[in-house]
PDB file of N, H, CA, C and O in Angstrom:
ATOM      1  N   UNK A   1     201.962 175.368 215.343  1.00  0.00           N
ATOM      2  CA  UNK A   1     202.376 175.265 213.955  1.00  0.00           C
ATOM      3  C   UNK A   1     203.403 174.152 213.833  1.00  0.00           C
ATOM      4  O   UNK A   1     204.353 174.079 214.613  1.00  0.00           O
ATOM      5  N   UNK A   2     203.242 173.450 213.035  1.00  0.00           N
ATOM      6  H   UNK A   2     202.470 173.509 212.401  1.00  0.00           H
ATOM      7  CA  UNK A   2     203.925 171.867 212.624  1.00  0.00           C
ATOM      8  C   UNK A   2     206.062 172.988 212.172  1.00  0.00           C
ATOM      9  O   UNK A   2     206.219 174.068 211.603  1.00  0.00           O
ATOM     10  N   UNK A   3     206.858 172.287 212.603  1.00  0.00           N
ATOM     11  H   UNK A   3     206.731 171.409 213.065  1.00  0.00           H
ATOM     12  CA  UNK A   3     207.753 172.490 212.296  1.00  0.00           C
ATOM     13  C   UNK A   3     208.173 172.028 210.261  1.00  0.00           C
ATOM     14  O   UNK A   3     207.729 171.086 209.606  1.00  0.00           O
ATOM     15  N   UNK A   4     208.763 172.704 209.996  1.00  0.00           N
ATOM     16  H   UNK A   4     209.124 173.470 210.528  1.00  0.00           H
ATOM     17  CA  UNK A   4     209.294 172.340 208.494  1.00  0.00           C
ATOM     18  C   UNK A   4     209.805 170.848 208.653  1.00  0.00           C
ATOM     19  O   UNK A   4     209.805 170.450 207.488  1.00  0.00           O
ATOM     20  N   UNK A   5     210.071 170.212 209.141  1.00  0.00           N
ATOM     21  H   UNK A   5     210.071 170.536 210.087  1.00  0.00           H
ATOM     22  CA  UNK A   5     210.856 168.573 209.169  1.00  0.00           C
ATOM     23  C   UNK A   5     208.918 167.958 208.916  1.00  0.00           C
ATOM     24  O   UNK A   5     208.536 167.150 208.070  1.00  0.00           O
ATOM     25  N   UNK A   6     208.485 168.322 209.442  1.00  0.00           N
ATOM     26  H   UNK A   6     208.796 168.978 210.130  1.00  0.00           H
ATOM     27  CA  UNK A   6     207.060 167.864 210.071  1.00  0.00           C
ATOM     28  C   UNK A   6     206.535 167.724 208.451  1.00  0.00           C
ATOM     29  O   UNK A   6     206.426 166.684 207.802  1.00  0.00           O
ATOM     30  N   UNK A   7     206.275 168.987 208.061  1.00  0.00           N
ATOM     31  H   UNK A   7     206.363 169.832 208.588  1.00  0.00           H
ATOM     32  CA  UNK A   7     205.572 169.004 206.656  1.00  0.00           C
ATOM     33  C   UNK A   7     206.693 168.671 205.312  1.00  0.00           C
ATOM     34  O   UNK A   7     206.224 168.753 204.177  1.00  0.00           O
ATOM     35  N   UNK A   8     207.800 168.392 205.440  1.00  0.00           N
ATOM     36  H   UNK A   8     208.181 168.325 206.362  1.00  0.00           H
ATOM     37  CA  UNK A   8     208.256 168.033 204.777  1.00  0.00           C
ATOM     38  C   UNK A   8     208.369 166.328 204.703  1.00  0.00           C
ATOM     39  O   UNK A   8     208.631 165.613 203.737  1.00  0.00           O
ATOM     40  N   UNK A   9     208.100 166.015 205.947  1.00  0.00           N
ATOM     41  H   UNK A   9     207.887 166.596 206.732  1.00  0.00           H
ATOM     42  CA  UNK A   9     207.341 164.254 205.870  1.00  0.00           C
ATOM     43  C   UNK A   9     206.387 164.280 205.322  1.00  0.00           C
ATOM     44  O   UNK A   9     206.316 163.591 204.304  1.00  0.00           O
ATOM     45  N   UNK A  10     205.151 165.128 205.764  1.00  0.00           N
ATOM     46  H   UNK A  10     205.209 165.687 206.591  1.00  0.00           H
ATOM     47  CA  UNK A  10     203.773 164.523 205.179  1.00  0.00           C
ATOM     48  C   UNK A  10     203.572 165.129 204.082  1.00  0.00           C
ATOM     49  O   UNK A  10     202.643 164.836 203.328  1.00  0.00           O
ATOM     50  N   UNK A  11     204.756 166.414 203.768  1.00  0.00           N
ATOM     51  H   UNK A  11     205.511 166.652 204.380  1.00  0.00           H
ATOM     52  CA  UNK A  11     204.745 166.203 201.718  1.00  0.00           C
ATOM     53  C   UNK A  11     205.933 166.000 201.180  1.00  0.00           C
ATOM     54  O   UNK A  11     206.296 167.136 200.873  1.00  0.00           O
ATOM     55  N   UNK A  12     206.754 165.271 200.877  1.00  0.00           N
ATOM     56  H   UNK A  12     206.459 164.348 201.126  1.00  0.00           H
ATOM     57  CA  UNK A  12     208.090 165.050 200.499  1.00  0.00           C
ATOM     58  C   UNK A  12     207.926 165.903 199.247  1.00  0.00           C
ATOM     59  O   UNK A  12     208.539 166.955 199.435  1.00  0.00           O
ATOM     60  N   UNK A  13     207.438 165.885 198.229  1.00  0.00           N
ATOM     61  H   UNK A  13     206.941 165.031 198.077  1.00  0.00           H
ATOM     62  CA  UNK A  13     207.704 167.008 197.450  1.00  0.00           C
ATOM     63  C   UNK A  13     207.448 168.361 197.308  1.00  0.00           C
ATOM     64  O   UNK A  13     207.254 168.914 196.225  1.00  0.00           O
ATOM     65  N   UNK A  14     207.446 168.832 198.256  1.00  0.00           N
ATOM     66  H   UNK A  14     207.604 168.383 199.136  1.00  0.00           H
ATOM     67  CA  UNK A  14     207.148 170.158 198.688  1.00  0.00           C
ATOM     68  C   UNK A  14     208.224 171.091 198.061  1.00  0.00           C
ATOM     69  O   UNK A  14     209.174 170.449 197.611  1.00  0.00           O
ATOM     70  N   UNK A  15     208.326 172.504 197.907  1.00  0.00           N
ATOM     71  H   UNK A  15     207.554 173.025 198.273  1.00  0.00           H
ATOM     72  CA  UNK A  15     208.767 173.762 197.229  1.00  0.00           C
ATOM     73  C   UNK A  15     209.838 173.717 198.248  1.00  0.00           C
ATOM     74  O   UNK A  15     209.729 173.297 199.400  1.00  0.00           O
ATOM     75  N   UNK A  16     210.968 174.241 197.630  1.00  0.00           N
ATOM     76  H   UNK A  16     211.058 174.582 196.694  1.00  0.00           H
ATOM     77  CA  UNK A  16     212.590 174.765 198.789  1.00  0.00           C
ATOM     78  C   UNK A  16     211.714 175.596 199.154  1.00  0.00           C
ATOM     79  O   UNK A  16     211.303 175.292 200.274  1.00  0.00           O
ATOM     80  N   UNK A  17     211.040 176.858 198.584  1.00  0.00           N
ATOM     81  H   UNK A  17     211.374 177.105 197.674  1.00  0.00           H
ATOM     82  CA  UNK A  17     210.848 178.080 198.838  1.00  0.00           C
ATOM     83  C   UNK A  17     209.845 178.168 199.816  1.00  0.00           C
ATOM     84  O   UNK A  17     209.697 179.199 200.471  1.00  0.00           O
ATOM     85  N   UNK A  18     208.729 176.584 200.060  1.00  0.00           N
ATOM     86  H   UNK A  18     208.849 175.746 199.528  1.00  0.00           H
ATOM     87  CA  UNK A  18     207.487 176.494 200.907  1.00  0.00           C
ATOM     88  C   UNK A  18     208.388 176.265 202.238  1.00  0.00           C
ATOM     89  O   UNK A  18     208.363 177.083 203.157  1.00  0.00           O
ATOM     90  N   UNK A  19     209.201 175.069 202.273  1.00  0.00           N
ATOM     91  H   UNK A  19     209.221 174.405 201.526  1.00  0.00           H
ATOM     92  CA  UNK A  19     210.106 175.030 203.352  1.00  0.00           C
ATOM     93  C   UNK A  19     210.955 176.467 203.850  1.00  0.00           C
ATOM     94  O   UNK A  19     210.586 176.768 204.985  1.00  0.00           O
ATOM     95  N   UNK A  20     211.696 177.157 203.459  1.00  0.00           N
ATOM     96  H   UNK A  20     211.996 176.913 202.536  1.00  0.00           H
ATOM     97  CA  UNK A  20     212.315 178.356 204.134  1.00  0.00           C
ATOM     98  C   UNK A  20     211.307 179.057 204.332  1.00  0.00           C
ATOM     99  O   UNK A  20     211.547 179.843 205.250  1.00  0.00           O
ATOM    100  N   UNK A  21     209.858 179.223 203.764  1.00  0.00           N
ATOM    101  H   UNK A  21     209.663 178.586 203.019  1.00  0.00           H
ATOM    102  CA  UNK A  21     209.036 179.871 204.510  1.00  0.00           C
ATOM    103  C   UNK A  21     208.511 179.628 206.103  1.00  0.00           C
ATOM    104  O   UNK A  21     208.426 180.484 206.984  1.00  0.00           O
ATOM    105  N   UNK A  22     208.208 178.278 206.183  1.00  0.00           N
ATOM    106  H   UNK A  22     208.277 177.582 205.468  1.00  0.00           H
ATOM    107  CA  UNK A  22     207.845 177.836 206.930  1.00  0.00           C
ATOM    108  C   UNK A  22     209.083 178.087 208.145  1.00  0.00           C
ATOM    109  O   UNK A  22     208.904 178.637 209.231  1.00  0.00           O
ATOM    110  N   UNK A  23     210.393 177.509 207.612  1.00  0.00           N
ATOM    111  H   UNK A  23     210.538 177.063 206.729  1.00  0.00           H
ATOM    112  CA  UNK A  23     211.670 178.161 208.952  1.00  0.00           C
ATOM    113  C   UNK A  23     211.348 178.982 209.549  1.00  0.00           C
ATOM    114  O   UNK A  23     211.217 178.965 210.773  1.00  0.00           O
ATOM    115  N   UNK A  24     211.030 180.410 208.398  1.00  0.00           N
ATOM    116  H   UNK A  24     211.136 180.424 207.404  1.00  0.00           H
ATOM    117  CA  UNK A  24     211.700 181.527 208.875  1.00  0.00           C
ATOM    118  C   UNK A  24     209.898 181.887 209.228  1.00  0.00           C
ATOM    119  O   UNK A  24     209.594 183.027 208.878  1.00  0.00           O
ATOM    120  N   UNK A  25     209.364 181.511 209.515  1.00  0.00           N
ATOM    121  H   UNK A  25     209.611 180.585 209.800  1.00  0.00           H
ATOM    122  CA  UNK A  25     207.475 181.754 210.192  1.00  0.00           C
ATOM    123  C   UNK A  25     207.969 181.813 211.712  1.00  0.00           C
ATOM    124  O   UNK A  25     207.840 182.690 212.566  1.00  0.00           O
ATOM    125  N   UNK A  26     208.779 180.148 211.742  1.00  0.00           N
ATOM    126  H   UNK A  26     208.883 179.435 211.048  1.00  0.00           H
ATOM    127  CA  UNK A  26     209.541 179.320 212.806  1.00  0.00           C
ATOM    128  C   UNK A  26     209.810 180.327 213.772  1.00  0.00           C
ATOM    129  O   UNK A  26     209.251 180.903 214.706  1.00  0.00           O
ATOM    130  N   UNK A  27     210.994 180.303 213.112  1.00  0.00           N
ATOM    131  H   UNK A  27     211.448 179.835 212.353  1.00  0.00           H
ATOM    132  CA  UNK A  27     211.611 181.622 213.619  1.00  0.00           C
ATOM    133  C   UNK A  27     211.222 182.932 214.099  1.00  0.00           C
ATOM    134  O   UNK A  27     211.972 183.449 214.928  1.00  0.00           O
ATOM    135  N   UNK A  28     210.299 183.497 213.772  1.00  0.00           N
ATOM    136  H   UNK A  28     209.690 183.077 213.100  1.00  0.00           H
ATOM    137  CA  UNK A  28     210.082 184.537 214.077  1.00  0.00           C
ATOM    138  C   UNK A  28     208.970 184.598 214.829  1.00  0.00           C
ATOM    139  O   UNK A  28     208.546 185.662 215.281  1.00  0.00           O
ATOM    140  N   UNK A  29     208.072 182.767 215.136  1.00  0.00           N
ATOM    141  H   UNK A  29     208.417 181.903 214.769  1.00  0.00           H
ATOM    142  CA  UNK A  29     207.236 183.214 215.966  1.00  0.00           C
ATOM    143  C   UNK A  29     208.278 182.680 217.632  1.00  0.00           C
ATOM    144  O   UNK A  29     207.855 182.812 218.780  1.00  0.00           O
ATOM    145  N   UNK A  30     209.490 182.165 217.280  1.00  0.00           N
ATOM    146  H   UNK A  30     209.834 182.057 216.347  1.00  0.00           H
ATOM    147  CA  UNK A  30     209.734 181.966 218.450  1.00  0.00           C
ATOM    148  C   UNK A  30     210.727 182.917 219.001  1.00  0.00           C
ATOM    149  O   UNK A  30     211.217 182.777 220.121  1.00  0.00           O
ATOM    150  N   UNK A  31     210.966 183.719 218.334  1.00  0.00           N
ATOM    151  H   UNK A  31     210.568 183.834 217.424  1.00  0.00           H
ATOM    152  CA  UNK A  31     211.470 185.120 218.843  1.00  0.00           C
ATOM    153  C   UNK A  31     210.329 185.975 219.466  1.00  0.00           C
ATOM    154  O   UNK A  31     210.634 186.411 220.576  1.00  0.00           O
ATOM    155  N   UNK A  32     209.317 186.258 219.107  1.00  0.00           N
ATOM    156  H   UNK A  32     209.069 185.903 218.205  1.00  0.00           H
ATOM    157  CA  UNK A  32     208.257 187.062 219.602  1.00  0.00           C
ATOM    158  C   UNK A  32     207.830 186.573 220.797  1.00  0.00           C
ATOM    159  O   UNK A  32     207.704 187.186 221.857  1.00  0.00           O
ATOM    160  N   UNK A  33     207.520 184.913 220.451  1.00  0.00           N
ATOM    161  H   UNK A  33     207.623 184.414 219.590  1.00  0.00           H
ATOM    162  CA  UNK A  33     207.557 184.345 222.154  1.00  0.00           C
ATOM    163  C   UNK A  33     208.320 184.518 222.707  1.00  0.00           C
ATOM    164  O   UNK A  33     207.665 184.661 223.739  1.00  0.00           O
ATOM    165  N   UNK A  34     209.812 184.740 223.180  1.00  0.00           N
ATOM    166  H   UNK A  34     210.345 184.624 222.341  1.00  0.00           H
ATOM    167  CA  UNK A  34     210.560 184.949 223.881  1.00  0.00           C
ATOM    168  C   UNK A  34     210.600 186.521 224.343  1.00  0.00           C
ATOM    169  O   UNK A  34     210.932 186.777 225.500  1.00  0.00           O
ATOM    170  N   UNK A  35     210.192 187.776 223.250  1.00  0.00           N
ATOM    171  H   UNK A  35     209.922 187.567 222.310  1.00  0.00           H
ATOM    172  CA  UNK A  35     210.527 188.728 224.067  1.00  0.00           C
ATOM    173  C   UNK A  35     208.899 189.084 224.726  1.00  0.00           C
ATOM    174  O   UNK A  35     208.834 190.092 225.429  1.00  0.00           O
ATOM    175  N   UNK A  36     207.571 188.254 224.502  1.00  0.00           N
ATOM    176  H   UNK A  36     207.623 187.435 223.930  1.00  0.00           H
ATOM    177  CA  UNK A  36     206.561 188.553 225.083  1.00  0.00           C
ATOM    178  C   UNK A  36     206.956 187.837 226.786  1.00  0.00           C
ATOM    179  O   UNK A  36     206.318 188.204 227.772  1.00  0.00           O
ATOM    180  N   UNK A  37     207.845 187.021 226.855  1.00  0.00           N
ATOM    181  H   UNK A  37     208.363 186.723 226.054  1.00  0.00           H
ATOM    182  CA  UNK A  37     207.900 186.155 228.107  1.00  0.00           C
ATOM    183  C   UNK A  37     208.859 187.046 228.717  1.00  0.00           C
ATOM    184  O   UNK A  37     208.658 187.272 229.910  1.00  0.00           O
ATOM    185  N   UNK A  38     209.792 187.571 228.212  1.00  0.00           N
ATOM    186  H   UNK A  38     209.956 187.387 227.242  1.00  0.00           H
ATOM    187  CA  UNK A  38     210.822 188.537 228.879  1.00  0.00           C
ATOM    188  C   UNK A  38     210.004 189.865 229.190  1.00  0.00           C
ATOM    189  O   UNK A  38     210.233 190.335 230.304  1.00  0.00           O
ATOM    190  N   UNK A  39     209.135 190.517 228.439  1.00  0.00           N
ATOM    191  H   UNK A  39     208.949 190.135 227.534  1.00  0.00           H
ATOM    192  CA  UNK A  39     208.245 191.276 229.136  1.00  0.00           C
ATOM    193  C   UNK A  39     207.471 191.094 230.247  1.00  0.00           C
ATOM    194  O   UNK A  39     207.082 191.937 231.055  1.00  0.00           O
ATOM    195  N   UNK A  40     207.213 189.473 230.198  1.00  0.00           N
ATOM    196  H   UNK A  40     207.529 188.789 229.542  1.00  0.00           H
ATOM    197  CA  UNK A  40     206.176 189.403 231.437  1.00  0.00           C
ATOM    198  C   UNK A  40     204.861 190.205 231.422  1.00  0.00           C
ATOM    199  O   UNK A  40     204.505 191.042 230.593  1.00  0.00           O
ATOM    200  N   UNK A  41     204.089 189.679 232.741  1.00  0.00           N
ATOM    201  H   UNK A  41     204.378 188.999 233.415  1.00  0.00           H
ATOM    202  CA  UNK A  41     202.533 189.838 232.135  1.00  0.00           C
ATOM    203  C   UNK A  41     202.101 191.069 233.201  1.00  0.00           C
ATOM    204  O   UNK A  41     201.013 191.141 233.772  1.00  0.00           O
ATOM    205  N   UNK A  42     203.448 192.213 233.357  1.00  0.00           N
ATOM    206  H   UNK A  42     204.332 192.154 232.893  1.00  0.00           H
ATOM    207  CA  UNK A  42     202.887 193.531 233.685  1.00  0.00           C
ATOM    208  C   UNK A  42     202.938 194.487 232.384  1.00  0.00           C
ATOM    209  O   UNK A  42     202.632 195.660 232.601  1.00  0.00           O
ATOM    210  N   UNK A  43     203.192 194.232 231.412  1.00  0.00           N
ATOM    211  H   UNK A  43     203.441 193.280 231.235  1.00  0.00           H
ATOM    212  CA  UNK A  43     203.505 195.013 230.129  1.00  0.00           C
ATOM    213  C   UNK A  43     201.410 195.090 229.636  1.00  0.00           C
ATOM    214  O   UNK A  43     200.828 196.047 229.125  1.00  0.00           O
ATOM    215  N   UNK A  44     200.791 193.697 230.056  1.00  0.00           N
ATOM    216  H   UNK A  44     201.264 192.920 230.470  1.00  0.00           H
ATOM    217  CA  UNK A  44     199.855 193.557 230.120  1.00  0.00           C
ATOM    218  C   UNK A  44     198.679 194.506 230.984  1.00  0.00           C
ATOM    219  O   UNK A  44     197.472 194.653 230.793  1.00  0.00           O
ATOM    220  N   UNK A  45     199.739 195.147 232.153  1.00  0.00           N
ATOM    221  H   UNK A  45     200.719 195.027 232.308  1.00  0.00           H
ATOM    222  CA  UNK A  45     198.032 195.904 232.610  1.00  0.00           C
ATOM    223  C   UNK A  45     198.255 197.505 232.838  1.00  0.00           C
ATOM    224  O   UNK A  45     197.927 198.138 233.841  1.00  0.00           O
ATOM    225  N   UNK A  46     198.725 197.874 231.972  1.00  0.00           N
ATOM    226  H   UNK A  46     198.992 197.360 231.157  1.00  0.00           H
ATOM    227  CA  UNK A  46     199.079 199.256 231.717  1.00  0.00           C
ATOM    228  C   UNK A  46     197.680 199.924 231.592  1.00  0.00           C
ATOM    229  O   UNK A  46     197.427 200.953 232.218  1.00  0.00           O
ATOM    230  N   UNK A  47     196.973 199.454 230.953  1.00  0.00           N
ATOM    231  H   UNK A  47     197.179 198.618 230.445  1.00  0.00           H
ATOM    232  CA  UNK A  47     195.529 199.898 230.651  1.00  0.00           C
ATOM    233  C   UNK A  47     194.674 199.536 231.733  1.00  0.00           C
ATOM    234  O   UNK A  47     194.923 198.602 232.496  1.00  0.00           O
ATOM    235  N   UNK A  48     193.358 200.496 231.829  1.00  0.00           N
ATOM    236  H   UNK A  48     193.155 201.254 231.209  1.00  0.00           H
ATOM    237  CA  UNK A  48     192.876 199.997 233.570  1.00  0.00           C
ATOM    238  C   UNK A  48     191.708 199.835 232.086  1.00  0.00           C
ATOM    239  O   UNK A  48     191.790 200.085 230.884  1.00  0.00           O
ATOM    240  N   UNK A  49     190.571 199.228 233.097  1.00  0.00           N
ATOM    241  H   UNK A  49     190.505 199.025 234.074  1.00  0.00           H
ATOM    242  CA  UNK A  49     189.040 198.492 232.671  1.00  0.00           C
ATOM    243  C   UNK A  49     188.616 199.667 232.772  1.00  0.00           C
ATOM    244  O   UNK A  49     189.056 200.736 233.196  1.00  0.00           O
ATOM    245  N   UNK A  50     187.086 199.058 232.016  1.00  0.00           N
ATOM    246  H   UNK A  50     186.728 198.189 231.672  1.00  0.00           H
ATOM    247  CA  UNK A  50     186.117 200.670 232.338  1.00  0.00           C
ATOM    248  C   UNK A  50     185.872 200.774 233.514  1.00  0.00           C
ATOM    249  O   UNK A  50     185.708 201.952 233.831  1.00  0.00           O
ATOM    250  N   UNK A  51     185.762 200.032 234.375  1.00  0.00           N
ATOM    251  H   UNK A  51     185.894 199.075 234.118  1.00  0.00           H
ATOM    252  CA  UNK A  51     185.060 199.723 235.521  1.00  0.00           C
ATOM    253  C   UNK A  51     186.239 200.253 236.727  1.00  0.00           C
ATOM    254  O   UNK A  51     185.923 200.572 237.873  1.00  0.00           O
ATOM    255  N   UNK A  52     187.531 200.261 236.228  1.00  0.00           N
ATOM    256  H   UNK A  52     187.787 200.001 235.297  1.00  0.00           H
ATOM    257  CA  UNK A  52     188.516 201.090 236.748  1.00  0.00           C
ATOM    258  C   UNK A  52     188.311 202.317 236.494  1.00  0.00           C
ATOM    259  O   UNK A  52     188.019 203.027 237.457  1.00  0.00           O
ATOM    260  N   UNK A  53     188.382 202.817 235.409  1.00  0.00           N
ATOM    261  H   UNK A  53     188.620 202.241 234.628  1.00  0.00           H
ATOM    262  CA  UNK A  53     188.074 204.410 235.201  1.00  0.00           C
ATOM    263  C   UNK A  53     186.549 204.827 235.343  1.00  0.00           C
ATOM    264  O   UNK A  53     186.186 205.780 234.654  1.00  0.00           O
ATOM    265  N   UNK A  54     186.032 204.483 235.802  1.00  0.00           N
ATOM    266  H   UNK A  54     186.327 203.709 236.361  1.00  0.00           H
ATOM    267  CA  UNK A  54     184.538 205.031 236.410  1.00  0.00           C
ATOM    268  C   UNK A  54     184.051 204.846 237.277  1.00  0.00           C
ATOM    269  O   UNK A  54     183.286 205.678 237.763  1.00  0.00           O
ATOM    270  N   UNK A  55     184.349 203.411 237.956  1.00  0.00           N
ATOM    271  H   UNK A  55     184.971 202.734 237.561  1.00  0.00           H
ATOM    272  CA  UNK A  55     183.985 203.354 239.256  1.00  0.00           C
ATOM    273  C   UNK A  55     184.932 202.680 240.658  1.00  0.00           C
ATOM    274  O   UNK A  55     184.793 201.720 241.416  1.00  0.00           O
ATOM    275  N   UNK A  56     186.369 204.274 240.406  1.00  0.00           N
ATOM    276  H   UNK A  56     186.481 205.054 239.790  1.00  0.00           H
ATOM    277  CA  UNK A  56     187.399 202.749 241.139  1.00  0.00           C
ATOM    278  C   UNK A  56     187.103 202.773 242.480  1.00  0.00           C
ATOM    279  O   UNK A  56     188.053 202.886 243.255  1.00  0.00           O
ATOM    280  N   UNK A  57     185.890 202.682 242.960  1.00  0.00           N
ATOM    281  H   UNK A  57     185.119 202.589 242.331  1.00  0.00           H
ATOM    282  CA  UNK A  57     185.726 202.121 244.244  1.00  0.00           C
ATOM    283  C   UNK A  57     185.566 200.919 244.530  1.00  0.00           C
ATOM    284  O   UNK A  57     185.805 200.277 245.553  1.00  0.00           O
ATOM    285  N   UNK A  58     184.880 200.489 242.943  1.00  0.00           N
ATOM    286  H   UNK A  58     184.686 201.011 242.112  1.00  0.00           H
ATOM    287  CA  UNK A  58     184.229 199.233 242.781  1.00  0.00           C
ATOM    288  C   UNK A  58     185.446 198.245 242.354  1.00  0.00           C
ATOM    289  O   UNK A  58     185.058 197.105 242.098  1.00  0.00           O
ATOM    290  N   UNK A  59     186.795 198.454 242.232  1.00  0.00           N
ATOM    291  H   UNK A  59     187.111 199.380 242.440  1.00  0.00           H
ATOM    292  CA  UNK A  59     187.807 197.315 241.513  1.00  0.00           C
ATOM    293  C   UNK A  59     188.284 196.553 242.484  1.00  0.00           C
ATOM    294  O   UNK A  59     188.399 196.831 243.678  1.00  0.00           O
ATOM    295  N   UNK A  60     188.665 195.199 241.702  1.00  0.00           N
ATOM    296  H   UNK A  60     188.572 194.973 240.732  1.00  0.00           H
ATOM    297  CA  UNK A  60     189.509 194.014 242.570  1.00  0.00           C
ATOM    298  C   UNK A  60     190.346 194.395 243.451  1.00  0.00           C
ATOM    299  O   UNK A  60     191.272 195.136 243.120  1.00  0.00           O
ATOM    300  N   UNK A  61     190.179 193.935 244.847  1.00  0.00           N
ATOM    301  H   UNK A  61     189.427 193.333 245.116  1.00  0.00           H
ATOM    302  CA  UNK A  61     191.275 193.890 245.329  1.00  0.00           C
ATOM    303  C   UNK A  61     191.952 192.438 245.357  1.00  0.00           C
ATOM    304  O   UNK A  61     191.583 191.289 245.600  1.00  0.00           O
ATOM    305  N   UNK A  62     193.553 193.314 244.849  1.00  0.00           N
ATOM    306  H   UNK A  62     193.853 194.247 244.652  1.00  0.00           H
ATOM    307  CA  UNK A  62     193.889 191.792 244.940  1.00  0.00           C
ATOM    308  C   UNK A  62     195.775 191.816 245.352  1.00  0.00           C
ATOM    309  O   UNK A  62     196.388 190.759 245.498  1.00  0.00           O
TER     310      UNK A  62
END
């Protein structure tokens, strides 16, 4: 997503109200990135495959 400086070049007359939207989008997608990275990517395998719950003889070793 283009930062607010960004679209406020390629539309100089753009809305105050389109710009603080766009900040605060900013903002809040780079907070979510930060606490998905502070979770790390075991928050990710909490859930097993089907192929885990039916045949765990058959899963990755890894």
């Amino acid at each position: 997503m283009r930062s607010a400086a960004e679209y406020l070049q390629k539309r100089p007359h753009a809305r105050p109200a389109t710009i603080a939207h766009r900040i605060k989008v900013a903002a809040t997608v780079e907070q979510l990135q930060r606490e998905i990275a502070a979770k790390g990517m075991t928050a990710n395998r909490k859930r097993k495959s089907l192929v885990e719950l039916f045949l765990p003889w058959l899963r990755r070793r890894t």
